[in-house]
C-alpha positions as CSV (number, residue, x, y, z in Angstrom):
1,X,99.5,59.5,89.6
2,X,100.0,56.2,87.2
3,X,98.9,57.9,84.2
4,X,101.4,59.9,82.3
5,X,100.4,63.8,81.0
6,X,101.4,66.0,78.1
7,X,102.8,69.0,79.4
8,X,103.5,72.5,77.8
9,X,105.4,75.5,79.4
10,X,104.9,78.8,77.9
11,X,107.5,80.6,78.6
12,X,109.6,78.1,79.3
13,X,113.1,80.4,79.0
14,X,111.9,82.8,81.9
15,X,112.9,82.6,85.4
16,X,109.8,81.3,86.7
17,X,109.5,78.8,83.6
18,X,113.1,77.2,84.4
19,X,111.4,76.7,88.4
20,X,108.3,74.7,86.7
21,X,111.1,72.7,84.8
22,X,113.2,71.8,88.2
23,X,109.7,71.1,90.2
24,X,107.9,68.9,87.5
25,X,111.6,67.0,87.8
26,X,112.4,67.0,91.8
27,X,108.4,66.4,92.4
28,X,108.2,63.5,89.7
29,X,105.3,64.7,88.0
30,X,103.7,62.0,85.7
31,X,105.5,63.6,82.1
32,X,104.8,61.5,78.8
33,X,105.5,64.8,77.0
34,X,107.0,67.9,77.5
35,X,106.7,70.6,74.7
36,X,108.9,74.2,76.2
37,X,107.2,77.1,74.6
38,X,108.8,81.1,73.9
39,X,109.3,83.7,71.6
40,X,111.1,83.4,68.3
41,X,113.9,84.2,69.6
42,X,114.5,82.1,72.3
43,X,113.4,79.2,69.2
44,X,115.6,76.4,69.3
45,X,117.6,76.9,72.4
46,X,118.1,73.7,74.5
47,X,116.8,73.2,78.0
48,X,118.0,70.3,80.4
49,X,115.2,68.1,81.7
50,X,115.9,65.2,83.5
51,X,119.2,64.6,82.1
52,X,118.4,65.4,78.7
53,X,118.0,68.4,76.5
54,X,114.9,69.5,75.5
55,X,114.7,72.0,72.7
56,X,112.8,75.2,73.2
57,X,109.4,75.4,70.5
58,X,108.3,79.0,68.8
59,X,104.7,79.8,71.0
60,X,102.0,79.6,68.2
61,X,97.9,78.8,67.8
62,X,99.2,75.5,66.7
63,X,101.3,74.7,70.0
64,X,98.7,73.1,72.5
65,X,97.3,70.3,70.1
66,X,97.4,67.0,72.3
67,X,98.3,68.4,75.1
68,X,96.9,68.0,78.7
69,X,97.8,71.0,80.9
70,X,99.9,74.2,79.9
71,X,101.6,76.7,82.2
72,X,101.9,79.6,81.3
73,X,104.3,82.0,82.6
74,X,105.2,84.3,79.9
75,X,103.0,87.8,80.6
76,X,99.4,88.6,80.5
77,X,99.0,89.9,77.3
78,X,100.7,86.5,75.8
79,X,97.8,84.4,78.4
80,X,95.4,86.9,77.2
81,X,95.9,85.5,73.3
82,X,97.1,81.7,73.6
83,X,95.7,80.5,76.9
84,X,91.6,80.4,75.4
85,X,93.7,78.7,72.2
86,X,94.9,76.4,74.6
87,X,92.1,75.8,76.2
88,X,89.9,75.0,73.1
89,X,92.6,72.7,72.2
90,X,91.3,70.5,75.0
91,X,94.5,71.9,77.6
92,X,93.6,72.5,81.2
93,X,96.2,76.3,81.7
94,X,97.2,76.9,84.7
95,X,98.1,80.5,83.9
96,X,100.8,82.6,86.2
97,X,99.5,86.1,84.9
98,X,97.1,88.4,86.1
99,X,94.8,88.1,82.9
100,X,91.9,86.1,84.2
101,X,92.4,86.4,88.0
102,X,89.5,88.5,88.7
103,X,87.4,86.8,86.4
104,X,84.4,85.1,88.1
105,X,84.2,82.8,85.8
106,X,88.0,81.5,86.8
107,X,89.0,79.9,89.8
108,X,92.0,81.6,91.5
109,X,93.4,79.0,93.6
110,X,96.0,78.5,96.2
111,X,95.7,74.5,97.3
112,X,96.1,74.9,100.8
113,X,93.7,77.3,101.0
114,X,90.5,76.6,98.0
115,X,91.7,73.5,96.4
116,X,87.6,72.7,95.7
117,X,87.4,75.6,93.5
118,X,90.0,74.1,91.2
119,X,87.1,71.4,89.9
120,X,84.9,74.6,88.6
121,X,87.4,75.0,85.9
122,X,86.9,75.8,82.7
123,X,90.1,75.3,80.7
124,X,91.7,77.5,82.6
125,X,93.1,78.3,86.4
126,X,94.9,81.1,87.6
127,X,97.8,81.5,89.8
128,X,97.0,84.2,92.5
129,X,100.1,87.3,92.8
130,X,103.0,86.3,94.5
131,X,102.8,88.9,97.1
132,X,99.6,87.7,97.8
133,X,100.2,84.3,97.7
134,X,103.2,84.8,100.3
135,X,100.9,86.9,102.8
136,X,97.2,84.6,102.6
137,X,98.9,81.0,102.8
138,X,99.6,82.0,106.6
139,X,96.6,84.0,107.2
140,X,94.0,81.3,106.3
141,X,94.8,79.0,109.1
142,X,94.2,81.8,111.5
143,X,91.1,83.2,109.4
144,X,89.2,79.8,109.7
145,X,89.9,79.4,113.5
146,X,89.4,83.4,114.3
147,X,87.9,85.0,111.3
148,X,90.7,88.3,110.1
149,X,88.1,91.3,109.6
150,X,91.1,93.4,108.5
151,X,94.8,93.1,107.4
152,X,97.9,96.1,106.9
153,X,100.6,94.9,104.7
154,X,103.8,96.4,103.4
155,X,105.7,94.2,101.4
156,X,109.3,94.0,100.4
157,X,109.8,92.6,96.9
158,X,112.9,91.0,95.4
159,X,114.2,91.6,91.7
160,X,112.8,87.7,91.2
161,X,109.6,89.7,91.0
162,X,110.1,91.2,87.7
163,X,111.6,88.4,86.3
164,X,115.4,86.9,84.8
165,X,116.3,90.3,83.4
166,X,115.5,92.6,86.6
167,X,117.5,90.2,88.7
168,X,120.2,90.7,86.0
169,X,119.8,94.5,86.3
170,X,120.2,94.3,90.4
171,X,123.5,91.9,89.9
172,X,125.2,94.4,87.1
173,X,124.1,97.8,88.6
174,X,125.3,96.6,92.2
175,X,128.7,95.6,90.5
176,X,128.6,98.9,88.9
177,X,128.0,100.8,92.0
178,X,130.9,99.2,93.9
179,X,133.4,99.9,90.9
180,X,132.2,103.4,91.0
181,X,131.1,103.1,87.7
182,X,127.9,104.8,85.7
183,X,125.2,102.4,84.9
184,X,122.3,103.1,83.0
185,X,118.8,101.0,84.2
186,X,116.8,100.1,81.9
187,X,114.4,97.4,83.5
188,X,113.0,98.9,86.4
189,X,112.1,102.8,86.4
190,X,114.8,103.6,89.5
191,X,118.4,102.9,90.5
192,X,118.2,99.4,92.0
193,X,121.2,99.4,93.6
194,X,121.3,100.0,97.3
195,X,117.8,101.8,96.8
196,X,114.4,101.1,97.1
197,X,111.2,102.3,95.6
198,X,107.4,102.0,95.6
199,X,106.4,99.3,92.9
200,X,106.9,99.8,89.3
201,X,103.0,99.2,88.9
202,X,100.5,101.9,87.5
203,X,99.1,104.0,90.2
204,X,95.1,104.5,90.0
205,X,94.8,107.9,90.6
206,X,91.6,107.6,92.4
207,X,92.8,105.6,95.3
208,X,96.5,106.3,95.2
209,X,96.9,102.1,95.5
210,X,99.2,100.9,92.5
211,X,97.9,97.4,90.6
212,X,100.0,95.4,93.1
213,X,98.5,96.4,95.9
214,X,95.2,96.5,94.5
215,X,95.9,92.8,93.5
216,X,96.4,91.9,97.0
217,X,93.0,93.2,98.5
218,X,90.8,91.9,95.5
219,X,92.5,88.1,95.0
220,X,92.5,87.8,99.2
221,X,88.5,88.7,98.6
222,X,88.2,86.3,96.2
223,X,90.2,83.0,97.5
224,X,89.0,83.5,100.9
225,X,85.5,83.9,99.5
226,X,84.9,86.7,102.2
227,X,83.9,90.5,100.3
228,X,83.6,92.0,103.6
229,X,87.8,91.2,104.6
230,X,89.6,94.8,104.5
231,X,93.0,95.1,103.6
232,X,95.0,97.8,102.5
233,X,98.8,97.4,101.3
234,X,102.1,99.4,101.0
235,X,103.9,97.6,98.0
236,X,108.2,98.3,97.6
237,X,111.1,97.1,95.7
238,X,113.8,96.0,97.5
239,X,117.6,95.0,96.3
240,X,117.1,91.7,97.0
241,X,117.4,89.4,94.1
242,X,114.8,86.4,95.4
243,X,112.1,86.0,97.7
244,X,109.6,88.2,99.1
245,X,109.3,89.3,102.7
246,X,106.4,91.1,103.9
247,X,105.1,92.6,107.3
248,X,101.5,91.7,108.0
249,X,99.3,92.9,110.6
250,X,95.6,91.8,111.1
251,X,92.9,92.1,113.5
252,X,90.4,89.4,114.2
253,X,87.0,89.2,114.9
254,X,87.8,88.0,118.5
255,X,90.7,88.5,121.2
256,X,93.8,86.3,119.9
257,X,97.1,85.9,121.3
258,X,100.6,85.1,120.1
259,X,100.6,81.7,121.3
260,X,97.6,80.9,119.7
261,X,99.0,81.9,116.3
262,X,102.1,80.1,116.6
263,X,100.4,76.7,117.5
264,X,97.7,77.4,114.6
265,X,100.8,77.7,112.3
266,X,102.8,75.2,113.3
267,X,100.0,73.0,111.5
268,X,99.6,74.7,108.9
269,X,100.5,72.9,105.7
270,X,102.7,75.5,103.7
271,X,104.0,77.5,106.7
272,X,107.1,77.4,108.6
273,X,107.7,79.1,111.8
274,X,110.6,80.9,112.1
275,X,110.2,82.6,115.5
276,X,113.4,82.9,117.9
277,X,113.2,85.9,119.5
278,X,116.5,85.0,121.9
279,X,118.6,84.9,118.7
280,X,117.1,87.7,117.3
281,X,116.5,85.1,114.0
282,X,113.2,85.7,112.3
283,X,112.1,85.0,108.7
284,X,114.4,86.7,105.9
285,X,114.7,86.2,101.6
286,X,117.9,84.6,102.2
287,X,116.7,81.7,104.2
288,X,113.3,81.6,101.9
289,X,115.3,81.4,98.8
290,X,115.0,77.8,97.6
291,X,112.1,76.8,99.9
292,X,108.5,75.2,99.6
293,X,107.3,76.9,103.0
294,X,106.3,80.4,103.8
295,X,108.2,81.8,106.6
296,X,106.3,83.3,109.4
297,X,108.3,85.0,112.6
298,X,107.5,88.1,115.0
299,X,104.7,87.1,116.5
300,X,103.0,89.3,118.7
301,X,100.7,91.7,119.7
302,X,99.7,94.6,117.9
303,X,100.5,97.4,120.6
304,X,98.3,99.7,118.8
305,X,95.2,97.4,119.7
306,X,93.7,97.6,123.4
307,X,91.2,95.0,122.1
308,X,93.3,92.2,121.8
309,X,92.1,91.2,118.8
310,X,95.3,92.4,116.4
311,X,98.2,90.6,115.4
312,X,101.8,92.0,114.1
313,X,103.9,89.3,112.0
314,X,106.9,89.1,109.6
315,X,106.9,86.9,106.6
316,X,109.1,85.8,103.9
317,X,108.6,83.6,100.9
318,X,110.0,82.8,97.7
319,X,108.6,84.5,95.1
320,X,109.8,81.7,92.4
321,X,108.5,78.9,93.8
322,X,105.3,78.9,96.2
323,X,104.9,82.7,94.8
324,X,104.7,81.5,91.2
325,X,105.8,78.0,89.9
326,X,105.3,75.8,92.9
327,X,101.8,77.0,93.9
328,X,100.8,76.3,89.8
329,X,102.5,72.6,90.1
330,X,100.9,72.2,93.5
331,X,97.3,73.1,91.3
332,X,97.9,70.7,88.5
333,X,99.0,67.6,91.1
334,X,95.4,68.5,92.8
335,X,93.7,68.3,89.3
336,X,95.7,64.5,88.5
337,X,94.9,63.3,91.9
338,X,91.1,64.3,91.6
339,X,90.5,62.9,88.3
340,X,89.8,66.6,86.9
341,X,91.3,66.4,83.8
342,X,89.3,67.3,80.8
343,X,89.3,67.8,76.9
344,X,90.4,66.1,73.7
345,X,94.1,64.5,74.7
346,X,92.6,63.5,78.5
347,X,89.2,61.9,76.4
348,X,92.1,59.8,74.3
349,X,93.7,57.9,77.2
C-alpha cells in the first residue's frame, strides 16, 4: 500500500460509520484524504481522526468528485441515490446496505470467502448482511473440505444491529425498567428491555420468512456460488447491545465429525475457536464485542442425524466490525493490494 487514497464515508456519524473511522486508523490504511459525509443535520459536527478533528460534510451529488473509494453506511435508500453518483464520479463504493446485494451485476463479497469476485466490480461492491456474514465466514472452510447441502440457523441479534439510536433505546429503556419507570419505545416496534422479539423486518406473507432471514439464504447462495445450498433461518432481537450470536446447524454431503470441524477451523482465517466444554465457556456477544474474529464453540454432533453427516455449533460475532465496517475495509485493502482501483481520481495518480 505506498500510494495514498481519497476516502469518503457516507454516513460517517452512525455507529457503523465511527467503526470505519477507528479501523481505517488502527489498520493504517493509505489516507491522503478523508471527506466524512451525513445528513444536514449532522453538517459541521467534528469527528476525531488520528488525532485531529475532521468536520462532518452535508451528503450531496457533488460529494464524491476526486475521490477513490466511498463507504457507505447510511441506509439503502441513501445507497440507492448517491452510490451510482459516486460511482460515475470515478469512486469504487463499497456500500453496507442491502440495495445492490442481490444484483448480479454486483459482487457481494466477504474476503475470506470470494475475494476474486471483488475485481468484476463495477463502481460498486456490496457488503453481505451481518447475520450472514457472522454465520458463512465459519461455514466456508467446512463447505470447501465437505460440501454443507443444508444449514438451520436461529440468530440472536444485538441492538448494534439497528444502529446508534436502538442501542440508545436498549440502554434508556433498561434504565427505565429498573427505576420502575414508564418508557415509551420508539425505535424498535417492542419493549426492548428484558424481552425479545422476532425481527423488526417485513414479513413476506407467502413464505412466513421476514427480509432478514430471507437475506441470509439468498447472499449464502450467492457468495458461495452454490443455488442448490438450503437454508432456512429463525431471525430474533435480543437485549444485547453488540455483537451477534447465532446457532447454526448444517449437514454435509458426507459423514463429518466434531474433530474434524474444530481442526478445519482452527485454520480458518477469520475464525476463532472458542470451544471449552470443561468450563462450560463457549462463544458469547460479550467476548465478540471489539473483535476481528468470528467465534465458533459447541461443536458436536447433530443428535437428530443417524447419518453422521450434520453438525450443531454456536457462534458469535460483532455485528460492528466483521458484520459491517471491518468486512467493507477488509474489501477495499483487497482492491489496493490488487491494483483494482479504477476511475477518474485513480487515472490521475
Amino acid at each position: 500500500m505506498s500510494e495514498r487514497y481519497r476516502i469518503a464515508i457516507a454516513g460517517a456519524t452512525g455507529a457503523v460509520g465511527v467503526e470505519f473511522l477507528r479501523l481505517l486508523d488502527e489498520r493504517q490504511f493509505p489516507i491522503s484524504e478523508l471527506r466524512l459525509l451525513a445528513s444536514a443535520r449532522s453538517a459541521g459536527k467534528a469527528m476525531r481522526f488520528q488525532g485531529r478533528e475532521v468536520l462532518v460534510e452535508e451528503l450531496t451529488e457533488s460529494s464524491f468528485e476526486h475521490i477513490d473509494i466511498a463507504f457507505f453506511s447510511a441506509g439503502g435508500s441513501i445507497s440507492k441515490t448517491f452510490a451510482p453518483i459516486a460511482a460515475r464520479a470515478g469512486a469504487v463504493v463499497v456500500d453496507n446496505s442491502s440495495a445492490f446485494r442481490m444484483d448480479r451485476n454486483v459482487p457481494l463479497v466477504i474476503p475470506e470467502i470470494n475475494p476474486e469476485a471483488i475485481a468484476g466490480h463495477s463502481g460498486i461492491i456490496a457488503n453481505p448482511n451481518c447475520s450472514t456474514i457472522i454465520a458463512i465466514v465459519p461455514l466456508w472452510p467446512i463447505h470447501r473440505k465437505n460440501r454443507i447441502r443444508r444449514v438451520i440457523a436461529a440468530t440472536y441479534q444485538a441492538a448494534s444491529g439497528a444502529g446508534a439510536a436502538a442501542i440508545e433505546e436498549l440502554r434508556e429503556s433498561t434504565r427505565a425498567h429498573l427505576e420502575d419507570r414508564e418508557y415509551a419505545h420508539t425505535v424498535l416496534p417492542h419493549p426492548y428491555a428484558f424481552n425479545l422479539f422476532s425481527h423488526n423486518s417485513k414479513i413476506d406473507p407467502e413464505t412466513g420468512y421476514n427480509e432478514e432471514e430471507t437475506k441470509m439464504l439468498q447472499e449464502t447462495k450467492k457468495i458461495f456460488n452454490d443455488a442448490e445450498i438450503r437454508m432456512s433461518a429463525t431471525c430474533v432481537r435480543v437485549p444485547v447491545l453488540r455483537a451477534h450470536s447465532e446457532a447454526l446447524t448444517f449437514e454435509c454431503e458426507n459423514p463429518i465429525t466434531p474433530a474434524e470441524v474444530r481442526e478445519i477451523l482452527a485454520a480458518a482465517p477469520g475464525v476463532k475457536v472458542i470451544d471449552d466444554a470443561v468450563k462450560n465457556y463457549f462463544p458469547m456477544p460479550k467476548d465478540a464485542s471489539g473483535q476481528d474474529d468470528v467465534l465458533v464453540g459447541r461443536i458436536r454432533q447433530d443428535s437428530s442425524d443417524p447419518s453422521g453427516k450434520s453438525i450443531a455449533m454456536f457462534v458469535a460475532g460483532d455485528q460492528l466490525l466483521k458484520g459491517a465496517a471491518l468486512n467493507a475495509v477488509q474489501i477495499a485493502e483487497v482492491m489496493v493490494a490488487r491494483g483494482l482501483l479504477h476511475g477518474a481520481a485513480a487515472r490521475e495518480r
